[in-house]
py3Dmol code that shows the C-alpha trace and the ligand (Angstrom):
import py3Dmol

protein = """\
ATOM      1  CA  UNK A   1      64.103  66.917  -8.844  1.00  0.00           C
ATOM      2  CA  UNK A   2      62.982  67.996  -5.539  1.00  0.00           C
ATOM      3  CA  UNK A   3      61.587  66.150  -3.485  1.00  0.00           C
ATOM      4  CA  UNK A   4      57.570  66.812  -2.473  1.00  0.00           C
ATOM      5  CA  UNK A   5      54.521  64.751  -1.028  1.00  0.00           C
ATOM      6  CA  UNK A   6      52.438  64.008  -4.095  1.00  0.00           C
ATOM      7  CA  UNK A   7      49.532  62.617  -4.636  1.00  0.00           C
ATOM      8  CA  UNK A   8      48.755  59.706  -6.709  1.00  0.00           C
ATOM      9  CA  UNK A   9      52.618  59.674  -7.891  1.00  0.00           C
ATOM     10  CA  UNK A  10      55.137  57.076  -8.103  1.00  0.00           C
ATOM     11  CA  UNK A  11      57.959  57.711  -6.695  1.00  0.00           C
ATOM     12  CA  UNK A  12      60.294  58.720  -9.762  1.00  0.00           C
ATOM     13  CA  UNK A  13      57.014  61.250 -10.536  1.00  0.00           C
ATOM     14  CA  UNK A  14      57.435  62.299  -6.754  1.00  0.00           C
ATOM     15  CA  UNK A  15      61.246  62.917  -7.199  1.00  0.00           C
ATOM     16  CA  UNK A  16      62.165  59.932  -5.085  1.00  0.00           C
ATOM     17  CA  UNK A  17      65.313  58.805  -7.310  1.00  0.00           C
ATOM     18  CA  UNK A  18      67.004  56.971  -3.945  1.00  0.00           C
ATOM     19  CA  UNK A  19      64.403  54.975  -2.992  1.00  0.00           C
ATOM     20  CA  UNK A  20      62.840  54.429  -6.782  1.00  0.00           C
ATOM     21  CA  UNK A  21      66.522  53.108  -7.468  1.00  0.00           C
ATOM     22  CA  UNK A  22      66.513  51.183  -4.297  1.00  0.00           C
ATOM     23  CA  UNK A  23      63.059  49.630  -5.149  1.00  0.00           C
ATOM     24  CA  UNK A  24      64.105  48.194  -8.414  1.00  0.00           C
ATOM     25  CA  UNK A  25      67.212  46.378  -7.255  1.00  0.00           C
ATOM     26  CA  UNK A  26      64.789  44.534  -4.245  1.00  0.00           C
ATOM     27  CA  UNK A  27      62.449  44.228  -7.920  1.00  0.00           C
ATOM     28  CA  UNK A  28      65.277  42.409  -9.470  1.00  0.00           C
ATOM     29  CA  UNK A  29      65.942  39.841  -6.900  1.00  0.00           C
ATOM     30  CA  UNK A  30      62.238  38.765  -6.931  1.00  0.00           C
ATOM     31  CA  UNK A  31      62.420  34.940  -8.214  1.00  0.00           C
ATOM     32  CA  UNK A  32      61.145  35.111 -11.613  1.00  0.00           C
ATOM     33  CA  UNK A  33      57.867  32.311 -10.302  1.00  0.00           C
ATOM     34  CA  UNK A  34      56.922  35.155  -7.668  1.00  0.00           C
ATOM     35  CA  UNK A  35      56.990  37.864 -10.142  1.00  0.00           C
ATOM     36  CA  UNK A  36      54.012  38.914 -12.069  1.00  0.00           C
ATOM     37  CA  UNK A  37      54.194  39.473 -15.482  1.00  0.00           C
ATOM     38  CA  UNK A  38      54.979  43.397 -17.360  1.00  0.00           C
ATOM     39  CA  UNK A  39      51.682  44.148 -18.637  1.00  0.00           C
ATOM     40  CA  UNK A  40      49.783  42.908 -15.040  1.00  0.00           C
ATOM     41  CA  UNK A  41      52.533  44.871 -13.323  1.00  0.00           C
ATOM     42  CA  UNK A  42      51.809  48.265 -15.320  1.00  0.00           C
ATOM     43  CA  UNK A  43      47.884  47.383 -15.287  1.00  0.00           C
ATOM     44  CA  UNK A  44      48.388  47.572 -11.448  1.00  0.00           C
ATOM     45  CA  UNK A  45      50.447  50.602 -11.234  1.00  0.00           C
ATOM     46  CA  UNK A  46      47.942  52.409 -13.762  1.00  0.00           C
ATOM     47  CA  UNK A  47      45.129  51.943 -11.473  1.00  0.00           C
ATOM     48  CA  UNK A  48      47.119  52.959  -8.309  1.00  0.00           C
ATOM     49  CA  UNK A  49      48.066  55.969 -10.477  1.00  0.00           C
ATOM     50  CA  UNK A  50      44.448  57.316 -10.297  1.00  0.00           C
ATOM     51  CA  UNK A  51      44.326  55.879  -6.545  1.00  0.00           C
ATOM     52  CA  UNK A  52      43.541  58.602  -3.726  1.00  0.00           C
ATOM     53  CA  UNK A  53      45.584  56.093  -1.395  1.00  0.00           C
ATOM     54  CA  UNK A  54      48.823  56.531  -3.369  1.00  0.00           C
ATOM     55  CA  UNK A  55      51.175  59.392  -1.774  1.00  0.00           C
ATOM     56  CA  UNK A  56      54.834  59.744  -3.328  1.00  0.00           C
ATOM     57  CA  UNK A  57      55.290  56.553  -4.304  1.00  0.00           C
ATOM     58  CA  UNK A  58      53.396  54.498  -0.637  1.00  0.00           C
ATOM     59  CA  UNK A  59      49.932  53.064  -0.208  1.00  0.00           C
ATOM     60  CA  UNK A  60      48.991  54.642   3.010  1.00  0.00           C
ATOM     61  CA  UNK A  61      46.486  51.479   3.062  1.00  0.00           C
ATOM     62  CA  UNK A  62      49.499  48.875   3.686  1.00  0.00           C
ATOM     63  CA  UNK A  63      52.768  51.238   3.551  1.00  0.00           C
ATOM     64  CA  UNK A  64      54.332  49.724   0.838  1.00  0.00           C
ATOM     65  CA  UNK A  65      55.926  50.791  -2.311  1.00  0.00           C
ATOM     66  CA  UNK A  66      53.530  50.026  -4.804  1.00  0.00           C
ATOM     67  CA  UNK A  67      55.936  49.775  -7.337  1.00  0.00           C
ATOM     68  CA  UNK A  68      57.599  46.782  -5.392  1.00  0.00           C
ATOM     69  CA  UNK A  69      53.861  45.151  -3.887  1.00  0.00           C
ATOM     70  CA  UNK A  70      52.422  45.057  -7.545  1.00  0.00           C
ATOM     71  CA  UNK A  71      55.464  43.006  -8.868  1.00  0.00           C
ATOM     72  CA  UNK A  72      54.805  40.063  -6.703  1.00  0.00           C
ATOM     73  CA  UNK A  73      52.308  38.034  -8.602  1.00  0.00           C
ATOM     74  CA  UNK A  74      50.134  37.038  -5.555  1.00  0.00           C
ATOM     75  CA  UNK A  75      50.167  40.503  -3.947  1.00  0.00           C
ATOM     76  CA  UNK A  76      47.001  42.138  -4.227  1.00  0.00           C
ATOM     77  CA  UNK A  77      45.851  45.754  -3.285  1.00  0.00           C
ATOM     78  CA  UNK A  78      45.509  45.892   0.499  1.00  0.00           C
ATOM     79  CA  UNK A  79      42.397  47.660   0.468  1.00  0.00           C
ATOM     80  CA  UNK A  80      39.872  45.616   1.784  1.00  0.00           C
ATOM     81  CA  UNK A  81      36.574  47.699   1.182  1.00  0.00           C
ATOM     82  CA  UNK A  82      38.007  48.403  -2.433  1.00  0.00           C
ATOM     83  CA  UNK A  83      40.391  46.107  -3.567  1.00  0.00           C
ATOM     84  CA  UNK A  84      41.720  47.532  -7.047  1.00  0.00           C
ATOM     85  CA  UNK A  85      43.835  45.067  -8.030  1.00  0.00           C
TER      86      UNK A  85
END
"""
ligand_1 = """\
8
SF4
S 44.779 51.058 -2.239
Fe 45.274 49.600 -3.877
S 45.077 50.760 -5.774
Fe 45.225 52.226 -4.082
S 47.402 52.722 -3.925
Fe 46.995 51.041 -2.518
S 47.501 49.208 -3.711
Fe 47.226 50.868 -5.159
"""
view = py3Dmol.view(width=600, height=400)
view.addModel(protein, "pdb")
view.setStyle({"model": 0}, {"cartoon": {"style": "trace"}})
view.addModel(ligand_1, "xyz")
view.setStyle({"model": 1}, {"stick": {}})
view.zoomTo()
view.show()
């Protein structure tokens, strides 16, 4: 898949195989007590799915990978006028 700047995409949706691949293996080295749990962690990427700050995969609020930010269990969405999560 080619790769494109998309809006409100992950970053397998944005065609960001490398780093998607590169995000889960950080993902699995999380200790398990600073992980949250997989229904929180899909709640939180649903709701940056429908997030105008999400582009390819980053939060342009904080620059992360939201797919690696939402699976620490004390992370929270850096927006501080509109926290989502
Ligand atoms: S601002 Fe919050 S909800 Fe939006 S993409 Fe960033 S972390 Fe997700």
């Amino acid at each position: 898949m080619e790769l494109r700047e998309c809006k409100r995409c992950l970053l397998l949706q944005s065609g960001d195989e490398d780093n998607h691949k590169m995000v889960q293996q950080y993902i699995a080295k999380i200790r398990p007590e600073e992980k949250c749990d997989e229904e929180l962690y899909q709640k939180r990427l649903e709701i940056c799915g429908s997030c105008d700050n999400l582009i390819s995969g980053t939060c342009i609020k904080c620059g992360c990978y939201v797919e690696f930010r939402a699976a620490f269990r004390l992370k929270h969405c850096p927006d501080t006028k509109n926290k989502k999560w």
